[in-house]
Structures are given as structure tokens and as C-alpha cells.
C-alpha positions as a printed NumPy array, in Angstrom:
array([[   8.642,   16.743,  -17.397],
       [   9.604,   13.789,  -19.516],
       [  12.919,   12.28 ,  -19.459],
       [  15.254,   13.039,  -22.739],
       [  14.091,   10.679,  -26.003],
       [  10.026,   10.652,  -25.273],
       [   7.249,   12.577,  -26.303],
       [   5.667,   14.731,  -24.096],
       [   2.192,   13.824,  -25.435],
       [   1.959,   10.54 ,  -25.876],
       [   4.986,    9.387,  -24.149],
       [   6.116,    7.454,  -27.004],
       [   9.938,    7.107,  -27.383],
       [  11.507,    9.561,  -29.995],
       [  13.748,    7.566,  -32.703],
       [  14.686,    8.687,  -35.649],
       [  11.284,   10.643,  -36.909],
       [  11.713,   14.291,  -36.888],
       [  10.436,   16.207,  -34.124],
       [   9.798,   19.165,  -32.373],
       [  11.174,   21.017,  -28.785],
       [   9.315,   24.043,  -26.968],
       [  12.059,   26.664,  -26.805],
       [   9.56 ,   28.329,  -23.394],
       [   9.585,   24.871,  -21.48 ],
       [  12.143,   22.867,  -23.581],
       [   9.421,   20.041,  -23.983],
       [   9.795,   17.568,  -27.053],
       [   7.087,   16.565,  -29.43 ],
       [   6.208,   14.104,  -31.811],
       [   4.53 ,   16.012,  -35.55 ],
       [   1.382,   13.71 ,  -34.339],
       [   1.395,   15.804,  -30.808],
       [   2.398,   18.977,  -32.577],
       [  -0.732,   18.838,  -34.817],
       [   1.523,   19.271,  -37.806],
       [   2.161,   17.543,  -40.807],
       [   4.982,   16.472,  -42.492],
       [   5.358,   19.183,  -45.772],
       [   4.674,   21.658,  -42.668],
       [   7.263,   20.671,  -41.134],
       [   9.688,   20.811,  -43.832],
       [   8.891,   24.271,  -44.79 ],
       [   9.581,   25.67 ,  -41.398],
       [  12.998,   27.201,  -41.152],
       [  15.422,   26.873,  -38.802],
       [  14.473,   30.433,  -36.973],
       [  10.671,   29.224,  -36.78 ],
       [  11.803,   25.641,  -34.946],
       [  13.899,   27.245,  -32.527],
       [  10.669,   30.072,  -31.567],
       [   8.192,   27.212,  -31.7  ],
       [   5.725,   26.776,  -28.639],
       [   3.979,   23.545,  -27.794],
       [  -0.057,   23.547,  -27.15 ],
       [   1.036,   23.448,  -23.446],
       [   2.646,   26.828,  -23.567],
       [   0.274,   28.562,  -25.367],
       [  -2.874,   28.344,  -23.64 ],
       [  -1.151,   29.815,  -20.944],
       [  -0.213,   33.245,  -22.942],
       [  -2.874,   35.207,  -23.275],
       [  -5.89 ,   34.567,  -25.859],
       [  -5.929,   37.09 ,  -29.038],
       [  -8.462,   35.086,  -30.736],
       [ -10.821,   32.339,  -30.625],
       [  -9.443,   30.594,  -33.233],
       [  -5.739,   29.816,  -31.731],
       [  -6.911,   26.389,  -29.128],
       [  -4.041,   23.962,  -27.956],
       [  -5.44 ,   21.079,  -30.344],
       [  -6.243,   23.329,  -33.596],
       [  -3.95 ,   25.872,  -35.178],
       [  -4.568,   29.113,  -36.965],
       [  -7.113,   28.703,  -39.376],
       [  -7.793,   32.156,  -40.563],
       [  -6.321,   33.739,  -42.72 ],
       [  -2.858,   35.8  ,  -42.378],
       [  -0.906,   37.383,  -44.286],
       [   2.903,   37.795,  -44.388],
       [   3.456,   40.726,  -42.305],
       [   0.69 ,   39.63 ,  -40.108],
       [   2.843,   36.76 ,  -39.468],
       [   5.855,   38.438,  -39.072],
       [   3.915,   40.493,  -36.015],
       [   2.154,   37.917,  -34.614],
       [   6.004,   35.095,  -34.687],
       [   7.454,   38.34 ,  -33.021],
       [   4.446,   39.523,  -30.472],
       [   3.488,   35.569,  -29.136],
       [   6.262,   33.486,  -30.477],
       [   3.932,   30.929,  -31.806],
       [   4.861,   29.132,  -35.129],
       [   2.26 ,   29.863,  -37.721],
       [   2.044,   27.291,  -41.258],
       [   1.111,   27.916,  -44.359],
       [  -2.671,   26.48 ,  -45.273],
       [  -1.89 ,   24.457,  -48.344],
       [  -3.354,   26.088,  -51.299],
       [  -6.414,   23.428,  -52.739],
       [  -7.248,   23.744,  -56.623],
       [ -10.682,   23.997,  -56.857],
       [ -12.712,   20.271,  -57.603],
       [ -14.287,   19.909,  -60.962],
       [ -17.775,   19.096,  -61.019],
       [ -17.187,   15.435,  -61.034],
       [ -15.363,   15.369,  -57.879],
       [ -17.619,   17.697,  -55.647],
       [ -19.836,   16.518,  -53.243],
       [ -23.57 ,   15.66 ,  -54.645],
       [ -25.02 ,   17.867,  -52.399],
       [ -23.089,   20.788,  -53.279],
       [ -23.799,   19.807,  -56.58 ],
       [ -27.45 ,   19.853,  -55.64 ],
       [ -27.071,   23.072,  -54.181],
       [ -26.164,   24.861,  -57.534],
       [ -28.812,   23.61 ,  -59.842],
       [ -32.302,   25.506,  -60.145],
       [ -34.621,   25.087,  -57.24 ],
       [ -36.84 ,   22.73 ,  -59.507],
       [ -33.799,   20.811,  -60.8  ],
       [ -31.919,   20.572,  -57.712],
       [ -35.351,   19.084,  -55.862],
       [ -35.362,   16.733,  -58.662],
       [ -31.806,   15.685,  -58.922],
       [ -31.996,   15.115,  -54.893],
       [ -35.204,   13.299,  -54.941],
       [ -33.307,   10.757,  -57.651],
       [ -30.192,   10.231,  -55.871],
       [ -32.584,    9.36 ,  -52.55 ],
       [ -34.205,    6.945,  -55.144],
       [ -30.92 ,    5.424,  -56.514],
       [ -29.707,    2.199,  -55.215],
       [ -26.422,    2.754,  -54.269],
       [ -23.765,    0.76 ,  -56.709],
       [ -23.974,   -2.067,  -54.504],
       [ -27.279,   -3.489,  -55.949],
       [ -25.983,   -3.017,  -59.568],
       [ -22.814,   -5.307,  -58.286],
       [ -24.766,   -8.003,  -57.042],
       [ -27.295,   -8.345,  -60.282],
       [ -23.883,   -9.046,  -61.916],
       [ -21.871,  -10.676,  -59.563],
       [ -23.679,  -12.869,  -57.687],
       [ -26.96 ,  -13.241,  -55.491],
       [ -27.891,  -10.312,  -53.063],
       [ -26.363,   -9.544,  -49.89 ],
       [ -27.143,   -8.377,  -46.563],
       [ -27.055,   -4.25 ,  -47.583],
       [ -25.113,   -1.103,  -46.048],
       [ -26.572,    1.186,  -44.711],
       [ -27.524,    3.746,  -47.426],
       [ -26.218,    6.919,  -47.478],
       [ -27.801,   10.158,  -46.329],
       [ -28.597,   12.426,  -49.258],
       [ -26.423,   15.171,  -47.317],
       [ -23.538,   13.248,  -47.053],
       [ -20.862,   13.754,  -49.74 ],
       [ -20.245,   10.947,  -52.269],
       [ -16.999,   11.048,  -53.946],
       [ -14.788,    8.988,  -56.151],
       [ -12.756,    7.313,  -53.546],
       [ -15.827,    6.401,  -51.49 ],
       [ -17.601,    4.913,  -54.506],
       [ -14.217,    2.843,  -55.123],
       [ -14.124,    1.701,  -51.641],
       [ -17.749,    0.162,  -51.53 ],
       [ -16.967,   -1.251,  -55.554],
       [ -13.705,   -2.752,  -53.584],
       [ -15.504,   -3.522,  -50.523],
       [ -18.542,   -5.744,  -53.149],
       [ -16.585,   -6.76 ,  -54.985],
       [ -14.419,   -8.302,  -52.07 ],
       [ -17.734,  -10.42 ,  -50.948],
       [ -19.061,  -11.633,  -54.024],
       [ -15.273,  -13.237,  -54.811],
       [ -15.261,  -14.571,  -51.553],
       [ -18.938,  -16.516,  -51.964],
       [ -17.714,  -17.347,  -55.258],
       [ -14.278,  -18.911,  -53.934],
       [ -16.728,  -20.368,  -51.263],
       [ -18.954,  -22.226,  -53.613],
       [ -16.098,  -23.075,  -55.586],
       [ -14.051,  -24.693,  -53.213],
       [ -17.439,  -26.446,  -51.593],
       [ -18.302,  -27.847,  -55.206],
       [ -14.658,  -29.159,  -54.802],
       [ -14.319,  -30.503,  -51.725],
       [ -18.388,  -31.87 ,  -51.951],
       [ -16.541,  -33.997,  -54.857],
       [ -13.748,  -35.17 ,  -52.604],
       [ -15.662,  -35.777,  -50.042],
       [ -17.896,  -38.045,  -51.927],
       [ -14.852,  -39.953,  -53.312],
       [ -13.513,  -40.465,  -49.406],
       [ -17.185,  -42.161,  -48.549],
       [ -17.131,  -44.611,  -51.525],
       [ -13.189,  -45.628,  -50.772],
       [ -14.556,  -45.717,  -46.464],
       [ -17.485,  -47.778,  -47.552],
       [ -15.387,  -49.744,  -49.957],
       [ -12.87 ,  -50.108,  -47.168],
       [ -15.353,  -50.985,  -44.803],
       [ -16.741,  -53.695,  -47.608],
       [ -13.101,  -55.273,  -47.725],
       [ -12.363,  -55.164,  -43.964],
       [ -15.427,  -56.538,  -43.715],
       [ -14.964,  -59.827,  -46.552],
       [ -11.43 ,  -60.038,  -44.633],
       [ -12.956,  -60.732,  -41.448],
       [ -15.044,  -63.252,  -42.84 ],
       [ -12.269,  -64.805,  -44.549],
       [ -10.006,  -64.495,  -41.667],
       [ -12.909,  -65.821,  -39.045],
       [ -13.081,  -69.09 ,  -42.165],
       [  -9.349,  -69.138,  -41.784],
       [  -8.908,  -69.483,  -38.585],
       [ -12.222,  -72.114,  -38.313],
       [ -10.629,  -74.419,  -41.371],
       [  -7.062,  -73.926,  -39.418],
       [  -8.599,  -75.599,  -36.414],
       [ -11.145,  -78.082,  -38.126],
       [  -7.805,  -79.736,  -40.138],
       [  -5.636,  -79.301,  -36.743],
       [  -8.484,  -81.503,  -35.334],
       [  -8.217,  -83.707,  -37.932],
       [  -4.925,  -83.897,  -38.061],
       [  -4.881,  -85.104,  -34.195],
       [  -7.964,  -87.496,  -35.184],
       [  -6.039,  -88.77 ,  -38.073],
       [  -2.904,  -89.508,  -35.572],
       [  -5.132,  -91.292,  -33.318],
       [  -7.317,  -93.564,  -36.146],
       [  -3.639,  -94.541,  -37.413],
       [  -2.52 ,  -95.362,  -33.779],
       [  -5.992,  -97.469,  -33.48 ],
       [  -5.109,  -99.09 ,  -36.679],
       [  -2.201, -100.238,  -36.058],
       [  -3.155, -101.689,  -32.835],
       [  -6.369, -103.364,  -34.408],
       [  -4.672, -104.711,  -37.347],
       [  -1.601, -106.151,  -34.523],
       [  -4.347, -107.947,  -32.832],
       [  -5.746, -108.938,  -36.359],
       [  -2.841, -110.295,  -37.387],
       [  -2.359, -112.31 ,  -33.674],
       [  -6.054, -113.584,  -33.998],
       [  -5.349, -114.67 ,  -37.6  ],
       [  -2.305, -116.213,  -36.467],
       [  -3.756, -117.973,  -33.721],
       [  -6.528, -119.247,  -36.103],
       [  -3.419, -120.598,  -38.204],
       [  -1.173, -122.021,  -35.837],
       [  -2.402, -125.925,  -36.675],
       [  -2.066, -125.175,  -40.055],
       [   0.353, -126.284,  -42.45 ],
       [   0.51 , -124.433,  -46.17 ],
       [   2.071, -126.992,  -48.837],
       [   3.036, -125.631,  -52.439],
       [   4.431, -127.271,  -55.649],
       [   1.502, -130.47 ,  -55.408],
       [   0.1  , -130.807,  -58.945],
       [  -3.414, -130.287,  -59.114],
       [  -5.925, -133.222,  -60.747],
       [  -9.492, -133.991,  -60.643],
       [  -9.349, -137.108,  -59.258],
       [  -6.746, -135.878,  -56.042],
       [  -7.277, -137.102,  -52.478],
       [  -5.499, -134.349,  -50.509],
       [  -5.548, -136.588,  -46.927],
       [  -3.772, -138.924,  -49.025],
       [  -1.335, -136.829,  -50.076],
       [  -0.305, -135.352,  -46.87 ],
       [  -0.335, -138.99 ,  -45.108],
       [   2.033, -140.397,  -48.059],
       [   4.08 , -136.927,  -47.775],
       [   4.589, -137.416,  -43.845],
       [   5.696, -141.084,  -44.677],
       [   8.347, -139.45 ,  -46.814],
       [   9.734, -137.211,  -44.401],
       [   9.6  , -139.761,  -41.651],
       [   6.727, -137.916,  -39.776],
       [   3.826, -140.454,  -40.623],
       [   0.183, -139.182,  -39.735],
       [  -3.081, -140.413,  -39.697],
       [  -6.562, -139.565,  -41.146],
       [  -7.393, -138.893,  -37.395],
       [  -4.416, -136.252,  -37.335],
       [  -5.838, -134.403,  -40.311],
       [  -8.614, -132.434,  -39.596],
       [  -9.116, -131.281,  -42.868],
       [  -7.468, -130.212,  -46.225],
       [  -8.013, -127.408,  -49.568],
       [  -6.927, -126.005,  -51.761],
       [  -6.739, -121.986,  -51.557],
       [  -6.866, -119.181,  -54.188],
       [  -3.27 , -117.899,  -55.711],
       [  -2.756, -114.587,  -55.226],
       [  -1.836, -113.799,  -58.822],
       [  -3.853, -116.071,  -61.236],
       [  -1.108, -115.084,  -63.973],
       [   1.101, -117.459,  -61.768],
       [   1.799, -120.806,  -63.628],
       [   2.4  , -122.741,  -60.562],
       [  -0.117, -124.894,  -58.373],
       [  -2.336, -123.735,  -56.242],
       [  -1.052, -124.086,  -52.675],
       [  -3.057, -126.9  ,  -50.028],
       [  -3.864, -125.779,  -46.955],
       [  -3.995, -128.506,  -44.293],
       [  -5.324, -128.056,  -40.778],
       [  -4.006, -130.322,  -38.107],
       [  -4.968, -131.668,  -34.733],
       [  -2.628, -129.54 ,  -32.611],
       [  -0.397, -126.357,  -33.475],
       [   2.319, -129.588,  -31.409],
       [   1.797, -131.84 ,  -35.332],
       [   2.033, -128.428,  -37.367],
       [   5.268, -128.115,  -35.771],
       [   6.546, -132.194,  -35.99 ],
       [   6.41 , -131.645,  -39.557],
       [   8.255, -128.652,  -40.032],
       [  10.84 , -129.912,  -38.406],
       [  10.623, -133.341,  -39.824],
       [  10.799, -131.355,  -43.359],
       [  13.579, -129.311,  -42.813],
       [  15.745, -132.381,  -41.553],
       [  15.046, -134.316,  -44.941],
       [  15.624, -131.504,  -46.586],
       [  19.106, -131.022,  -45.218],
       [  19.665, -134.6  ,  -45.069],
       [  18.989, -134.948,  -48.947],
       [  20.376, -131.558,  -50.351],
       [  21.506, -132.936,  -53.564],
       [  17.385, -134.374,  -54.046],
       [  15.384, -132.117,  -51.476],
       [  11.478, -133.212,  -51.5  ],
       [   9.836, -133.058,  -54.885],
       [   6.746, -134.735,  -56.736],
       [   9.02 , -137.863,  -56.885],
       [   8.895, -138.57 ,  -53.144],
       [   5.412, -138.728,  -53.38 ],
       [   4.515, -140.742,  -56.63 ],
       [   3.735, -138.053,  -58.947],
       [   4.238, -138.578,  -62.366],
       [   4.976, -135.827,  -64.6  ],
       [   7.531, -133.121,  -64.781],
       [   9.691, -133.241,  -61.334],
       [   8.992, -130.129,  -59.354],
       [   9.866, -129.003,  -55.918],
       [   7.384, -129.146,  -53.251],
       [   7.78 , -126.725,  -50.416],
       [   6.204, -127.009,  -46.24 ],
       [   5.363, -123.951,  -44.441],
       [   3.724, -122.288,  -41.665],
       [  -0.021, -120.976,  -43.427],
       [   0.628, -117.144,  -42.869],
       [  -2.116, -114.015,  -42.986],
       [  -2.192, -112.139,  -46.227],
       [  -0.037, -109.624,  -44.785],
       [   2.915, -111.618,  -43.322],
       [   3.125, -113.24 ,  -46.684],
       [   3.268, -109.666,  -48.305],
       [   5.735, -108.688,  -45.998],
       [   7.402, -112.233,  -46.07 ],
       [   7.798, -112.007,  -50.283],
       [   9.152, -108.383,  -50.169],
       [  11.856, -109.76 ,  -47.544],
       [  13.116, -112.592,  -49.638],
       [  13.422, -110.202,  -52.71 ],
       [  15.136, -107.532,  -50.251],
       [  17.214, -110.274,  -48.594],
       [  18.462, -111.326,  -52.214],
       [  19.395, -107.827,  -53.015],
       [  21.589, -107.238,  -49.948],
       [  22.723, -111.174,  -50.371],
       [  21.637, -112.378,  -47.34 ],
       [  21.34 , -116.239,  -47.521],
       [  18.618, -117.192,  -44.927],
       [  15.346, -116.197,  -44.61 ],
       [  12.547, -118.572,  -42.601],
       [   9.187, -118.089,  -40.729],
       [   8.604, -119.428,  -37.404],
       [   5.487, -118.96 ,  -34.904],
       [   4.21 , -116.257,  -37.196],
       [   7.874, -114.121,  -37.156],
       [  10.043, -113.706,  -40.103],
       [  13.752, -113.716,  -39.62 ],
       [  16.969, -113.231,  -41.833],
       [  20.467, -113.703,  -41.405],
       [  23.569, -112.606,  -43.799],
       [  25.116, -115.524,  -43.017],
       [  25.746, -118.351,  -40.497],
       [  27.49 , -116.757,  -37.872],
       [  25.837, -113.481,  -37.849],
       [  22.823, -112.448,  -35.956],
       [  19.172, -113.145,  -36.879],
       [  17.033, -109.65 ,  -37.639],
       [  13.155, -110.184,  -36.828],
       [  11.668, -108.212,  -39.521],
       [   7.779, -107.052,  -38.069],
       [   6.846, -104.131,  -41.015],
       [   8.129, -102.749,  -44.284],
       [  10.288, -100.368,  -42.261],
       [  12.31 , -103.17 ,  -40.846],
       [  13.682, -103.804,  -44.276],
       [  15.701, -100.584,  -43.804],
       [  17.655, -102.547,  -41.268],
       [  18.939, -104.175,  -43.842],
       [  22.529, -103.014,  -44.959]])
């Protein structure tokens, strides 16, 4: 016996959906266990659902007919008073068979159809409809190519309206989905072809980036390289152009460079010098002069002389007559040495001694005197190769070695 709220048949909980109780063994049923319908149900009255009997309940009353089974009710025929005997005699419910209006011609089975035409006709008619394709073919000449096909139909088995809808549904179901299909391959073939040419156009530029990036990264190192080789040649430079400048000065260090002598044809240089060192006090002999030249100018737009270079015995006489030179000069300020002192007719001009520098120390010694004039520093000399300055006479001599030194001076 099932518990209050389920079916008895199918154990299924009872909600809301109308049902049905066995007044003999009080047991409830679902209209799906009752074998009865819903407009059945309705009709019944009240009297008839309170006398009903379930399936269970009947088989075990004695059988008046065949036709009265647990899973199938009445299906002859009764009439009123029948059922009035019968409700009252077994207690069973009995339903009204819904009354069917008879099918028009269209809507009847083929082979009952069949059935009613002459014997020649009807053999014909059947023989057709085996011949027929069913409407599936005449769907796919229209809709599409053909398709696997049902299983055809027996020539017995009834053919209605619905059925033919449902396989015109059922077609026409498939050939929209292969259409669809093709569509949306046609579609996607497109956008798939469009994603290879950007991949193999993104391949192409990853590909030109490497390269790029590999000639990147080479040139990166190849000027870092340089850039440290560059660094060291400058380093070398400098050190081969210091000992340059100490060889050249060591090849100069007997010589003497005089400037302001007037040049003539008829000149004797050794002369010169030996009447000049007689003037300052220093006197020399042809013995102490090794030799004596006269060297290039610099700029040949420059109106003055070219300078005489005069190499003596030792760098010990070089230095005699520097200092012999500077003490007549300061002895004599108001009438320092000049073309006078040594004969010279002419136009009076000053004649200046000095130790014969490399091209660069006189560079570097020219730009001094023009810096030194700018920042009114009164002394500038040359001695043993070294330039010095000084502001004035009690400040502090500044060795200028390079063009950088001149920022020293404030």
C-alpha cells in the first residue's frame, strides 16, 4: 500500500494533477495509471469517482467478458441502461467512446482507399503508390543533393497528412542544415584564408625583425668595440705625440730661434749671431755655432721676417744667451735689443731670442699669450720646453701643458 500523495502505479508523487482513488482498496491513481484521459475524466460525475475501481480490483471480481482486462477498458459497445446495470452489478466506471466523424477521402488511409476502388483499379492504384518515391526524393531534386533515404513505407501502412508533414519537416530540416553547413564553411574557408596570409605575413615580419634585431644587436657591439678601440688609439696618441714632443724637444734643446733680423741676399747669419752675442755681452765664436737658417713662417700673409734658427754647441750656450738676453733687455728697457744694436740700417725693429719650440708648443704658446692678454696677465715665458704665466709679480706661476690648461685661467 502506498503512503498518502503517490501513485500506486508508478509511484510518482501526486501534486496538483487530478487523480483518481479506488473506493474497494482506497488506492490512488494517476489518469496515466487509470488508463483514462483527461475529457474522460471531466465527464465523470461525482457518483461515478466515488464507485470507481482501479485495474487492481477488478481482475479480482469475476470476468463477464473478455473485453474488460486491467490495462484496456470497455471497448464494446453499451448502452445507457446497460451501463446503469453493469455501474450497479460490478461497480466499475464505464466512459463514453468519443464519437469520431467519419474521414473524408483525403484523410483515410491509402490502403483503405485501395480497398474501395475496383479490383482492376485498386491493383493499379497500389502497384503506383509501391512505384512512387516517397516526397522525400521530390525534396531533394529541389532542395539540395540526395541524401541517405528512409526506409520506404510498406504499401499497407497508412499514409496520412500529418505523417507526410512530418517527413516534409523532417527534409526539409536536413537540406537547411547542409545548406547552413556549406554556408558557414564558404564563410569560415574565407576567414580562414585571411588568418594564413596575416600568420604568414606575421611570420614574414617576425622574421625581418629578427634580422634587424640580430643587425642591431651586431652594429651595437661592433661601435661598442670601437668605441673602446677609439678610447685606447686616443690614449696611444697622446702618449706618442708626449714622447714626440720630448724627442722634438730634445732635438731642439741647442737651439736658439731669433725673430725681427731683416732678411737680404747678401746676409751672413754666423755673423749676425756673433755680432748679436757681442751686443748682449755673451760673445761666441764660429766654433760655438754649429750652424744657422732661416725657417718657413707659418703664415706667409705675415709681413714680418722670417725667423733664424741657430743651432749651438751645447743646450749649456743655448741657455748663456737667454739669459744674457733677458738681462740686456731689462737693463735697457727704455731701448731693448733692436736692428740698431746690430748695425742694421733701415727701419728700427725689435729683435726677439727664444728657445726654438715644436710646431705644437708654439701653437699652444701663441693661443696662451692671446688668452693671457684677455685675462690681463702680464708674464708669459718659455723655459726647457714649458710655458708658464703669471698675473702678476707676486702671484704664482701656472705651467700651461694643453689647450685645457687655459681654462685655469680666471
Amino acid at each position: 500500500m502506498a503512503s498518502i500523495g503517490e501513485c500506486s502505479g508508478c509511484r510518482n508523487v501526486l501534486g496538483d494533477e487530478p487523480y483518481l482513488g479506488c473506493f474497494s482498496c482506497r488506492a490512488k491513481y494517476d489518469l496515466v495509471c487509470a488508463n483514462m484521459t483527461s475529457n474522460d475524466y471531466k465527464q465523470m460525475n461525482a457518483n461515478q469517482k466515488a464507485s470507481w475501481k482501479c485495474p487492481e480490483c477488478c481482475c479480482k471480481e469475476p470476468k463477464i467478458g473478455n473485453v474488460n482486462t486491467p490495462v484496456r477498458s470497455t471497448q464494446c459497445s453499451i448502452t445507457k441502461s446497460q451501463e446503469e446495470d453493469v455501474q450497479g452489478q460490478s461497480n466499475v466506471t464505464v466512459r463514453k467512446r468519443p464519437t469520431k466523424s467519419p474521414l473524408k477521402s483525403s484523410q483515410r488511409p491509402l490502403h483503405k482507399q485501395v480497398q474501395k476502388l475496383p479490383p482492376k483499379l485498386s491493383q493499379k492504384a497500389a502497384a503506383q503508390s509501391s512505384q512512387k518515391s516517397p516526397p522525400k526524393l521530390q525534396l531533394q531534386s529541389t532542395l539540395g543533393p540526395p541524401q541517405p533515404q528512409p526506409q520506404l513505407l510498406e504499401p499497407s501502412s497508412p499514409v496520412t497528412e500529418n505523417k507526410l508533414r512530418e517527413i516534409v519537416q523532417q527534409e526539409t530540416c536536413t537540406t537547411l542544415n547542409l545548406k547552413i553547413k556549406k554556408i558557414v564553411a564558404a564563410e569560415l574557408k574565407s576567414v580562414i584564408d585571411t588568418m594564413n596570409s596575416f600568420r604568414n605575413s606575421l611570420e614574414f615580419v617576425n622574421k625581418k625583425y629578427e634580422e634587424m634585431k640580430s643587425k642591431y644587436e651586431n652594429a651595437i657591439a661592433t661601435v661598442t668595440e670601437l668605441r673602446h678601440d677609439n678610447e685606447s688609439l686616443k690614449t696611444t696618441i697622446r702618449d706618442l705625440t708626449t714622447r714626440v714632443n720630448v724627442a722634438e724637444l730634445h732635438m731642439r734643446d741647442s737651439n736658439i730661434e731669433i725673430n725681427g733680423i731683416p732678411e737680404s741676399r747678401s746676409e751672413n747669419l754666423v755673423t749676425t749671431v756673433i755680432q748679436l752675442s757681442k751686443v748682449i755681452e755673451n760673445p761666441l765664436t764660429k766654433e760655438d755655432i754649429n750652424h744657422a737658417v732661416r725657417v718657413a713662417k707659418i703664415s706667409n700673409d705675415n709681413p714680418r721676417p722670417r725667423p733664424v734658427i741657430v743651432k749651438l754647441r751645447n743646450p749649456r750656450s743655448r741657455d748663456d744667451i737667454l739669459a744674457a738676453v733677458s738681462k740686456f733687455n731689462r737693463k735697457n728697457t727704455e731701448k731693448r735689443l733692436c736692428t740698431q744694436h746690430l748695425g742694421i740700417g733701415g727701419t728700427v725693429g725689435p729683435i726677439y731670442v727664444s728657445e726654438h719650440l715644436s710646431p705644437t708648443l708654439k701653437s699652444l704658446h701663441a693661443a696662451t699669450r692671446i688668452k693671457a692678454r684677455e685675462m690681463c696677465y702680464k708674464f708669459v715665458w718659455v723655459r726647457n720646453g714649458r710655458i708658464f704665466v703669471r698675473k702678476a709679480v707676486e702671484h704664482q706661476a701656472i705651467v700651461i701643458k694643453n689647450i685645457d690648461s687655459l681654462k685655469l685661467l680666471v
